[in-house]
N, C-alpha and C positions, 0 to 999 in steps of 0.2 A: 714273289708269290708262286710262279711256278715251280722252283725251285722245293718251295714247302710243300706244293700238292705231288711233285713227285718223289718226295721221301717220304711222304705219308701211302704213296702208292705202293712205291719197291721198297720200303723200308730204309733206316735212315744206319745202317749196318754197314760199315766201309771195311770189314773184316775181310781177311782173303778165304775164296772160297774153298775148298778140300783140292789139293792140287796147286793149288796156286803158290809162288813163290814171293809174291808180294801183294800189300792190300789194295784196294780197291781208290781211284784217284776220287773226287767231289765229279757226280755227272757233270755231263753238259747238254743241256735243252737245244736239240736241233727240228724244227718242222715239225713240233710235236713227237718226235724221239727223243729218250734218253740216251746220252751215250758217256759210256764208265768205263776209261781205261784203267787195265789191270795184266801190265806188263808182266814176262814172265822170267825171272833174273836168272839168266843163265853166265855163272863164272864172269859177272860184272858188265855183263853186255844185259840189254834189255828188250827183248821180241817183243812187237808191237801184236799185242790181243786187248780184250774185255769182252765188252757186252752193248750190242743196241738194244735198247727197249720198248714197248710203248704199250697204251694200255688200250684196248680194243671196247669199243660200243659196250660190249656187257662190264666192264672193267677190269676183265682178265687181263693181267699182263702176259703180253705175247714177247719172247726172248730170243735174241737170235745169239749165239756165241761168234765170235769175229775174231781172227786169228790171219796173221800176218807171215811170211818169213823174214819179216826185217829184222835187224838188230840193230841197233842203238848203244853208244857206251853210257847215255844219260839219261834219268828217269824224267825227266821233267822233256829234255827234246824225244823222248820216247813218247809221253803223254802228249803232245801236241800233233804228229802225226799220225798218233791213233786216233786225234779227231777228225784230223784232215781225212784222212784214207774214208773213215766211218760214215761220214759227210757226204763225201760222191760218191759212195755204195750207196747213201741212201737216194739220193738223185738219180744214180741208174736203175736202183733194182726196185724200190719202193716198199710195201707189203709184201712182195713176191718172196721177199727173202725169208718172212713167218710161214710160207708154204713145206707141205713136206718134199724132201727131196729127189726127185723120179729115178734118179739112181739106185736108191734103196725100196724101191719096190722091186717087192719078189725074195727080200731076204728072209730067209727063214723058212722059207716052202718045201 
C-alpha cells in the first residue's frame, strides 16, 4: 500500500534522470522516506548516489540528491548500500537535510 501511495506521489517513472547513466532502482520506504537508488556507471564500476524523498504536510515533495564516493563493481551490491548509507543519513540528519545549505548563502551577491 505504501508502495502505491508513493508512486502515485513521485510518480511511477524509473527512467533515468538527465545526467544520469542508469535508470532509477524500485524505492524503498524508510520512516516515511522514499529512498531510490540510481547509481552512476562509471566504466563498469557503479557510485553509489539517487535520491531521498518525502512528502511534506502540504504534500509537496521535498528532495534531497544523495551522492557517495563509493564505487561498487555491481549494481545490485551498489543498490543495497545506497540504502544502507541513505538509512543512517536519515537517522542522523533527519528533515535537516531538506534545509537550504548555509554554505551557499551569499552566492550570487
Amino acid at each position: 500500500m505504501l508502495k502505491k501511495l508513493f508512486s502515485g506521489l513521485f510518480g511511477s517513472d524509473r527512467q533515468a534522470v538527465p545526467g544520469a547513466t542508469s535508470k532509477a532502482a524500485e524505492p524503498v520506504e524508510y520512516k516515511g522516506y522514499e529512498i531510490v537508488s540510481q547509481p552512476d556507471n562509471q566504466s563498469g564500476q557503479y557510485r553509489v548516489s539517487g535520491w531521498i524523498r518525502k512528502a511534506d504536510a502540504s504534500g509537496e515533495t521535498l528532495e534531497h540528491r544523495f551522492e557517495r564516493s563509493d564505487m561498487l563493481p555491481g549494481r545490485e551490491a551498489c543498490d543495497a548500500m545506497m540504502v544502507t548509507k541513505a538509512q543512517r543519513y536519515i537517522d542522523e540528519v533527519g528533515e535537516a537535510m531538506f534545509e537550504p545549505d548555509p554554505r551557499r548563502s551569499g552566492e550570487g551577491e
